[in-house]
C-alpha positions as CSV (number, residue, x, y, z in Angstrom):
1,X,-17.4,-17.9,13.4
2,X,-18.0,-14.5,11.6
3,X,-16.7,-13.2,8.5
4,X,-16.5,-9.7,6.8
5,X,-15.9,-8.7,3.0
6,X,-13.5,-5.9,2.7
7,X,-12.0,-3.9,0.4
8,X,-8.0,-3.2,1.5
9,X,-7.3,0.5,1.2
10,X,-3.6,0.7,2.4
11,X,-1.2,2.4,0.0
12,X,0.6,0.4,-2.7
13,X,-1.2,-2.9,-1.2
14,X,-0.3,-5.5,1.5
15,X,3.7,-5.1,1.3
16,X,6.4,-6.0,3.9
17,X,5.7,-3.4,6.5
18,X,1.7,-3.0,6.0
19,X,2.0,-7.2,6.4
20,X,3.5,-6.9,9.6
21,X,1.6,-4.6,10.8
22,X,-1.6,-6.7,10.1
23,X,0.2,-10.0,11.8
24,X,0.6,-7.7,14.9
25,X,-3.0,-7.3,15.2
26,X,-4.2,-10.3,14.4
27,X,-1.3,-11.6,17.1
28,X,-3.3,-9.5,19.6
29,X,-6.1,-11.9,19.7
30,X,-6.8,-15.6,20.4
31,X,-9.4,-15.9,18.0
32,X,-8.3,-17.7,14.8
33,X,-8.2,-15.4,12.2
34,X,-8.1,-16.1,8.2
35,X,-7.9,-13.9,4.9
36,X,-9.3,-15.3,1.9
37,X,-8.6,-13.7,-1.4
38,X,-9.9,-15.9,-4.4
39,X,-9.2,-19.7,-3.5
40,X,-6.8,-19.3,-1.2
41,X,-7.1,-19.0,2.8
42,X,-4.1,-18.1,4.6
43,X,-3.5,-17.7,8.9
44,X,-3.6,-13.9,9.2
45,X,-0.6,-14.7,11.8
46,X,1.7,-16.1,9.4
47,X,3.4,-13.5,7.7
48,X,5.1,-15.5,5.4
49,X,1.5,-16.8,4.2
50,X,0.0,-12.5,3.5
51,X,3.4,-12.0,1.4
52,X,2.2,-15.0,-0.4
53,X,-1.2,-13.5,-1.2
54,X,0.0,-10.6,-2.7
55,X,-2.9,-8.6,-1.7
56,X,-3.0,-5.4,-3.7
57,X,-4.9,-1.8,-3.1
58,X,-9.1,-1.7,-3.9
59,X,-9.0,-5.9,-3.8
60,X,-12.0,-7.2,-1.9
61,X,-10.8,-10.0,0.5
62,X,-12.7,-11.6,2.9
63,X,-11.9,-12.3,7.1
64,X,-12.9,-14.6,8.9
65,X,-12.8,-15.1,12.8
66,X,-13.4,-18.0,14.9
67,X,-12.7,-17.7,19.2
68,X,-14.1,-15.6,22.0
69,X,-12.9,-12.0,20.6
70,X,-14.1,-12.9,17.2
71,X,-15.5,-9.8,16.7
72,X,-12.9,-7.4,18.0
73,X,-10.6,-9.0,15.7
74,X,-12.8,-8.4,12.8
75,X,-13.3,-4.8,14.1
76,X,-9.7,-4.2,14.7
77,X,-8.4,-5.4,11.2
78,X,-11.2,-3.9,9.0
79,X,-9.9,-0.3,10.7
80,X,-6.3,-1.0,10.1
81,X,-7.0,-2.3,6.4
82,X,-10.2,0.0,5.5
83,X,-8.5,3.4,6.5
């Protein structure tokens, strides 16, 4: 398992579109992937779960990964969130 701080830098936060994009990515690998943002951990698959955060622009979250392409998932959503 491996997990990465990040600060999300996507315009006007983690909204409806930006969310989906994210669950796309994270769909794209087998790994199990979770954001954590204060005490809750959510499934970065589940879209309904990221709408829940309510992630906003400049918060630090944390990822984690867990599965063979652990770390390409990492790398993929710190580029897509981090841009």
């Amino acid at each position: 398992m491996v997990e990465r701080s990040m600060t999300v830098q996507v315009d006007n936060g983690l909204e409806v579109r930006p969310i989906a994009m994210l669950v796309q990515i994270a769909g794209r690998f087998s790994s199990e992937i979770h954001i954590i943002s204060g005490s809750r951990k959510i499934n970065a698959k589940s879209i309904m779960g990221l709408m829940a955060l309510g992630i906003d622009n400049g918060e630090e979250i944390v990822v984690t990964a867990n599965g063979q392409d652990e770390n390409e998932a990492l790398n993929a959503i710190e580029e897509y969130l981090t841009k």
